[in-house]
TORPA-4810 file (N, C-alpha, C, O; in nm, 3 decimals):
<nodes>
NODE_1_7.367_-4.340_-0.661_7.239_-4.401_-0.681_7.161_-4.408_-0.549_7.042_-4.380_-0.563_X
NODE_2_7.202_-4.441_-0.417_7.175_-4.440_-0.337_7.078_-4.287_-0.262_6.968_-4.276_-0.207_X
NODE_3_7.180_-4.199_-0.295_7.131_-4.028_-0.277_6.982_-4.041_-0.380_6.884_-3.990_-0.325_X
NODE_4_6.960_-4.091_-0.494_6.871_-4.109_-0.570_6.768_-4.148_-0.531_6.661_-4.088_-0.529_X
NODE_5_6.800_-4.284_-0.485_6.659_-4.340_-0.403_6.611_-4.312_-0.253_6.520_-4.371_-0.194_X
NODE_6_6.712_-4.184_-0.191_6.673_-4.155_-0.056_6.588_-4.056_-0.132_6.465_-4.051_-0.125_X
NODE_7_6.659_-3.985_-0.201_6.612_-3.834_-0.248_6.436_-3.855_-0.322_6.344_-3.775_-0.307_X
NODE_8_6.433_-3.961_-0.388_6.288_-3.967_-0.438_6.210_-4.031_-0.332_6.098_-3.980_-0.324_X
NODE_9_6.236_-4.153_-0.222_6.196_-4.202_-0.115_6.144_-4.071_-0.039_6.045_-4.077_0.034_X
NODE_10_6.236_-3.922_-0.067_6.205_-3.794_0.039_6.097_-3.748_-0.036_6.016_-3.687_0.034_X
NODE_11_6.072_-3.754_-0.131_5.964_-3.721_-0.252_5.848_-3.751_-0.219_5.749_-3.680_-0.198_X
NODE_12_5.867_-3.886_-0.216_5.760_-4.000_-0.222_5.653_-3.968_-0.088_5.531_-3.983_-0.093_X
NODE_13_5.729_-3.924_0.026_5.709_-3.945_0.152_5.609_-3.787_0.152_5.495_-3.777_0.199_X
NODE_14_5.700_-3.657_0.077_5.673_-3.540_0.118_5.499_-3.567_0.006_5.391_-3.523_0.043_X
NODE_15_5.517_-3.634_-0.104_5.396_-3.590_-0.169_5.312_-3.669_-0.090_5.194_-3.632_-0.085_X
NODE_16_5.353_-3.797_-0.011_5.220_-3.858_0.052_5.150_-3.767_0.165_5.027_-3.767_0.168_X
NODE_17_5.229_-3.684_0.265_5.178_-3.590_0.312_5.103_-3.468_0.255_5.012_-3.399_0.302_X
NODE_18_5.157_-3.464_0.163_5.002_-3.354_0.086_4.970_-3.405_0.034_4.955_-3.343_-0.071_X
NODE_19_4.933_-3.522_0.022_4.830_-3.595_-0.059_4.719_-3.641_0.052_4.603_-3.663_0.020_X
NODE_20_4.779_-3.657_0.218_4.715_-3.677_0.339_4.622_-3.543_0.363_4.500_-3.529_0.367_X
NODE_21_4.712_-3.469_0.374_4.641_-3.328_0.400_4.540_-3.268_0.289_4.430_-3.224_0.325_X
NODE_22_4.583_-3.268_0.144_4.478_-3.243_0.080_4.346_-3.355_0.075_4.236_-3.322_0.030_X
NODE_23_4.362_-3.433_0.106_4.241_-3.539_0.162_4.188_-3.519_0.255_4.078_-3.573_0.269_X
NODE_24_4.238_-3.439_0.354_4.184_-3.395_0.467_4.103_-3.273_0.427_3.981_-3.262_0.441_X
NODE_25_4.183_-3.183_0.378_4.076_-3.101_0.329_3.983_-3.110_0.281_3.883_-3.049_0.318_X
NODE_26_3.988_-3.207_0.160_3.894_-3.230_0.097_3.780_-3.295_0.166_3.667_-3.268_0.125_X
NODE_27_3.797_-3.393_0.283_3.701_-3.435_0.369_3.623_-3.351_0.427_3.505_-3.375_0.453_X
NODE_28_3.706_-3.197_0.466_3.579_-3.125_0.554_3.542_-3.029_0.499_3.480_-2.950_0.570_X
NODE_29_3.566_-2.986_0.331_3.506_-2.917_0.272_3.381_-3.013_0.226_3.275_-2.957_0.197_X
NODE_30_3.390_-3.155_0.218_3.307_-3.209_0.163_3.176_-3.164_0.259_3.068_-3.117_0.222_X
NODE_31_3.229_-3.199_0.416_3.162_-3.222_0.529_3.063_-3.070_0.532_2.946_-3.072_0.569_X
NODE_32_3.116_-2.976_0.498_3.128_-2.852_0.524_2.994_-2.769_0.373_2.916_-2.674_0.376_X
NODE_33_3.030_-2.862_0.275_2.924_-2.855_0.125_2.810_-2.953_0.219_2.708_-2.955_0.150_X
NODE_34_2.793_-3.007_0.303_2.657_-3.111_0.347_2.604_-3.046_0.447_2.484_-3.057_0.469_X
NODE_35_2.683_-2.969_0.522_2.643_-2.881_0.571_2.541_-2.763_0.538_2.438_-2.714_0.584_X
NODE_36_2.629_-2.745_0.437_2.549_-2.610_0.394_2.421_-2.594_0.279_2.347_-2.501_0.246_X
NODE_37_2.439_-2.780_0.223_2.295_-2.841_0.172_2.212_-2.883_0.260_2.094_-2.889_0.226_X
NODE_38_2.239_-2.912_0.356_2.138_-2.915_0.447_2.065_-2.833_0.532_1.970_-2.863_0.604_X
NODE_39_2.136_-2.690_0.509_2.118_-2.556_0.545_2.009_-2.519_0.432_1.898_-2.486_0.475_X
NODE_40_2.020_-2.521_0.345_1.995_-2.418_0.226_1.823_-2.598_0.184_1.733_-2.577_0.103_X
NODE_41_1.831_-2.681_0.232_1.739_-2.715_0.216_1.604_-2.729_0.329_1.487_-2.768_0.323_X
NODE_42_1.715_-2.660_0.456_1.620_-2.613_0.549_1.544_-2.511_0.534_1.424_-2.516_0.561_X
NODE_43_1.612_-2.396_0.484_1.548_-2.294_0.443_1.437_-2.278_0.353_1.331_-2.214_0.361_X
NODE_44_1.517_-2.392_0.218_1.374_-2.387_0.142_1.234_-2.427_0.179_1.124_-2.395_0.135_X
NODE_45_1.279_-2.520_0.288_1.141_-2.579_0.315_1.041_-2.462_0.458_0.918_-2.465_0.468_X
NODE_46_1.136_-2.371_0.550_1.117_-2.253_0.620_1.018_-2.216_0.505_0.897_-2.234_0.517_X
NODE_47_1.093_-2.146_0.355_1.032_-2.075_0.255_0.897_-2.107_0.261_0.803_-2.039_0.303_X
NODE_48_0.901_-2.257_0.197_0.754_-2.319_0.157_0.646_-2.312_0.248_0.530_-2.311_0.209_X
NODE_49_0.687_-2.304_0.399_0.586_-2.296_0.519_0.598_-2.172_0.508_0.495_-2.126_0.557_X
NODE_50_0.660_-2.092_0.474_0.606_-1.898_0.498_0.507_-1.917_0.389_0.391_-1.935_0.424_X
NODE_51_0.538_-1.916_0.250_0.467_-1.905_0.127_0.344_-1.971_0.156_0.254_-1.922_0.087_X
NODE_52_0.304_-2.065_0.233_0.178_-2.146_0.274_0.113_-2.063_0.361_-0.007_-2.036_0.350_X
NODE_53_0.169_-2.031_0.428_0.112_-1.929_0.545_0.049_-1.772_0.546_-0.042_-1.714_0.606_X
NODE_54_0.165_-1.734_0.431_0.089_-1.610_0.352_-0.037_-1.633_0.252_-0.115_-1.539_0.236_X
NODE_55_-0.057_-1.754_0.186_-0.164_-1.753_0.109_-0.269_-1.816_0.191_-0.385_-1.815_0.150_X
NODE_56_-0.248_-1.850_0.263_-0.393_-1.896_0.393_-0.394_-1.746_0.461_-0.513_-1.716_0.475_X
NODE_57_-0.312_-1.642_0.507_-0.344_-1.527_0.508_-0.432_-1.410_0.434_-0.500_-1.316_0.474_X
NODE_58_-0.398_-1.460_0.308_-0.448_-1.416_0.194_-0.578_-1.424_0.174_-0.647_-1.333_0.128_X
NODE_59_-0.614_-1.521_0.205_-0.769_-1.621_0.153_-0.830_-1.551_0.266_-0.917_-1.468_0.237_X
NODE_60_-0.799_-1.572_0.402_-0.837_-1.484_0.574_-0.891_-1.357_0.532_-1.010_-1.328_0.543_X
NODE_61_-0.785_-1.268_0.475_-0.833_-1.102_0.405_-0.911_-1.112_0.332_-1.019_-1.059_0.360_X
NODE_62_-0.900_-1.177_0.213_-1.016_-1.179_0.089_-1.154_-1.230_0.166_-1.245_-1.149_0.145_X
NODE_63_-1.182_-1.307_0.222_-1.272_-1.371_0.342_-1.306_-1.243_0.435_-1.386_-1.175_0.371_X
NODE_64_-1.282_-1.189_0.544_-1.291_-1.075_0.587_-1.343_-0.973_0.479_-1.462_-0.945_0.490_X
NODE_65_-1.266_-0.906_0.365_-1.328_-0.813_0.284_-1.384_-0.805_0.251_-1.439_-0.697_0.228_X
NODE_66_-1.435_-0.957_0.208_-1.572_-0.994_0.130_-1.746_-0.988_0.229_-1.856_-0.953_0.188_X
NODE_67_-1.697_-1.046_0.391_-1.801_-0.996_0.495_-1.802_-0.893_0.521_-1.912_-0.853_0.559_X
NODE_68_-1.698_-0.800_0.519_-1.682_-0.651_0.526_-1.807_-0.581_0.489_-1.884_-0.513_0.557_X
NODE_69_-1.809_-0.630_0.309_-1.828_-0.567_0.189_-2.005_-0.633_0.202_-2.090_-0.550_0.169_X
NODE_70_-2.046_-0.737_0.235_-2.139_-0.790_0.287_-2.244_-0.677_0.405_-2.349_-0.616_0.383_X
NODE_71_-2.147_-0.687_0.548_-2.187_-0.649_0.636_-2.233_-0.478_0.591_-2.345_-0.445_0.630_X
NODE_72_-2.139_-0.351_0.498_-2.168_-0.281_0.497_-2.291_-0.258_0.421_-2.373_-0.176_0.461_X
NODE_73_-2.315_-0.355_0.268_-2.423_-0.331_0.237_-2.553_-0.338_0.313_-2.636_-0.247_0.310_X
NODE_74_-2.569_-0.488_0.405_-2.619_-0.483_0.508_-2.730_-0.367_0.533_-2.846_-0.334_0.508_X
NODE_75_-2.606_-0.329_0.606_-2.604_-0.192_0.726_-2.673_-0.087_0.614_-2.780_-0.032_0.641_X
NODE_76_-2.608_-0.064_0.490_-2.706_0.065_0.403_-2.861_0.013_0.383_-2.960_0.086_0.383_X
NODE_77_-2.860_-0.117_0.367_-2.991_-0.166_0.317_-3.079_-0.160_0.438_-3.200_-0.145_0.420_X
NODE_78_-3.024_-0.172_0.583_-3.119_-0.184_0.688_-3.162_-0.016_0.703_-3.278_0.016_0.729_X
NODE_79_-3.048_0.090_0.682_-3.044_0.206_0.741_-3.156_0.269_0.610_-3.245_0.349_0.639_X
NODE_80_-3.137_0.224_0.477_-3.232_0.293_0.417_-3.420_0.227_0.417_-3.524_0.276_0.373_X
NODE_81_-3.392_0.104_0.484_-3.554_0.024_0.560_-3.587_0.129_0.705_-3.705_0.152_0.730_X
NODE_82_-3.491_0.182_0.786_-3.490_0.252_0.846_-3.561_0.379_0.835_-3.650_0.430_0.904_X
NODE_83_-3.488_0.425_0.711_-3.550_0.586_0.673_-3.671_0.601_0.618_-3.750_0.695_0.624_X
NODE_84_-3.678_0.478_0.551_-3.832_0.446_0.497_-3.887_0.419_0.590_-4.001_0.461_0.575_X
NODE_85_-3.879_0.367_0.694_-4.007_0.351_0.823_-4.025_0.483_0.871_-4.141_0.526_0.872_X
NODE_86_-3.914_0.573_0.920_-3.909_0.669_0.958_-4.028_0.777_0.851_-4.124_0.828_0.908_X
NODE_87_-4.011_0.798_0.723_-4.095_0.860_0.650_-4.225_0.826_0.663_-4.303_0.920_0.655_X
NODE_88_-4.281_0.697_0.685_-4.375_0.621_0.675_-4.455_0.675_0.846_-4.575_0.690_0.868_X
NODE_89_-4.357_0.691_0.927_-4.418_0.688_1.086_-4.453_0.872_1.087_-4.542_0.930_1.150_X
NODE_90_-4.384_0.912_1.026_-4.361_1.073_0.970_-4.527_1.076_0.914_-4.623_1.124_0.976_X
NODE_91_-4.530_1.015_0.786_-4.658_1.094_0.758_-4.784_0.998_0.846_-4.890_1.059_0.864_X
NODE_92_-4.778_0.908_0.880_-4.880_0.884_0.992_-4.905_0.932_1.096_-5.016_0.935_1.150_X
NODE_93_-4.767_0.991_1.153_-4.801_1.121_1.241_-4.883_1.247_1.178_-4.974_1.292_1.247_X
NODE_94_-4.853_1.309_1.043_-4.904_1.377_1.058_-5.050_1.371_0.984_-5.125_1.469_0.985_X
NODE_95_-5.084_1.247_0.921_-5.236_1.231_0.934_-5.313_1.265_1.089_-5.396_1.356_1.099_X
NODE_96_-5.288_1.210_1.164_-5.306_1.182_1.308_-5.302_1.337_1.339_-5.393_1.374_1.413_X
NODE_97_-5.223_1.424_1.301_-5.237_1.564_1.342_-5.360_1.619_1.264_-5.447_1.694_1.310_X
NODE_98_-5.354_1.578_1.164_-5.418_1.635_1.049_-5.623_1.648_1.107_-5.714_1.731_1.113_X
NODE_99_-5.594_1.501_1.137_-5.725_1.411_1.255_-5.759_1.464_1.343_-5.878_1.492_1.355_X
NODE_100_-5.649_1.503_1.458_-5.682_1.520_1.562_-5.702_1.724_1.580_-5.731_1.782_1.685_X
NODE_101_-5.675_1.791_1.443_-5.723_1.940_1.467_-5.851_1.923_1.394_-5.919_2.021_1.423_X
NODE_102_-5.919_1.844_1.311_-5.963_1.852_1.256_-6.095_1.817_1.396_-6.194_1.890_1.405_X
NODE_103_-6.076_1.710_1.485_-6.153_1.669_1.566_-6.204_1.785_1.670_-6.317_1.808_1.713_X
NODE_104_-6.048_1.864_1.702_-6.083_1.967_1.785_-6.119_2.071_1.751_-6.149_2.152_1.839_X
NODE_105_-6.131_2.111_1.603_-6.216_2.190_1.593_-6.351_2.196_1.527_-6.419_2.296_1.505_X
NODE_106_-6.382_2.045_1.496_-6.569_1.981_1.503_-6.560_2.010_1.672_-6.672_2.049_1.703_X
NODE_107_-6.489_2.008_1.771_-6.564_2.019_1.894_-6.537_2.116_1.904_-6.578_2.144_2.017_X
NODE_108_-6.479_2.227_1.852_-6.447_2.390_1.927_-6.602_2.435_1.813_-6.666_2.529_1.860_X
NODE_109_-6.644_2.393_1.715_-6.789_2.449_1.658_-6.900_2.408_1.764_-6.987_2.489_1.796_X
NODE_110_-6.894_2.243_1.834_-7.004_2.214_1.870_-7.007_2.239_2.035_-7.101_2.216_2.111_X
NODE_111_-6.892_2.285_2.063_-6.922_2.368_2.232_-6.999_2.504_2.169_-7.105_2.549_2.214_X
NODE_112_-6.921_2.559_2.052_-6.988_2.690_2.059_-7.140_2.712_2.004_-7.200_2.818_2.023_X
NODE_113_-7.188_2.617_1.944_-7.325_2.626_1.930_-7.386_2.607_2.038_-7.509_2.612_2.042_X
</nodes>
């Protein structure tokens, strides 16, 4: 009886040591899961500041494309006020030619009389 109660006392003793050690484990896997939630909720929030950052990027381009798209009409609308002055200075020049042979030759008749 004696061998009995050493022998389960050896029991008793060996399961309290893995019952120590698997507690231990279990402590720094716990430690080790808080870890890696606190990882993975860093990230998400990294995520949320990229995803913020790309759509204020977003809005920047659409903004830009839209003055782009602005500025080029612009530029056609000034360049075709342009071509129209240009036509406009065009045939007033050549009234003015039209004028000024017409002048020189009332004076090329009235030298020659």
């Amino acid at each position: 009886r004696t061998r009995d109660v050493q022998a389960s006392e050896a029991e008793t003793k060996e399961a309290s040591v893995r019952h120590g050690a698997m507690a231990a484990s279990l402590e720094r896997s716990q430690k080790s899961l808080e870890r890696s939630q606190k990882t993975h909720q860093q990230a998400q929030l990294y995520i949320k500041e990229l995803e913020v950052q790309r759509d204020e990027r977003e809005k920047e381009l659409a903004s830009l494309r839209t003055a782009a798209k602005q500025t080029t009409a612009q530029g056609g609308q000034a360049a075709a006020k342009t071509q129209e002055e240009v036509a406009a200075l065009k045939e007033k020049l050549k009234k003015h030619h039209e004028v000024l042979a017409l002048a020189q030759s009332t004076a090329s008749r009235a030298t020659a009389q």
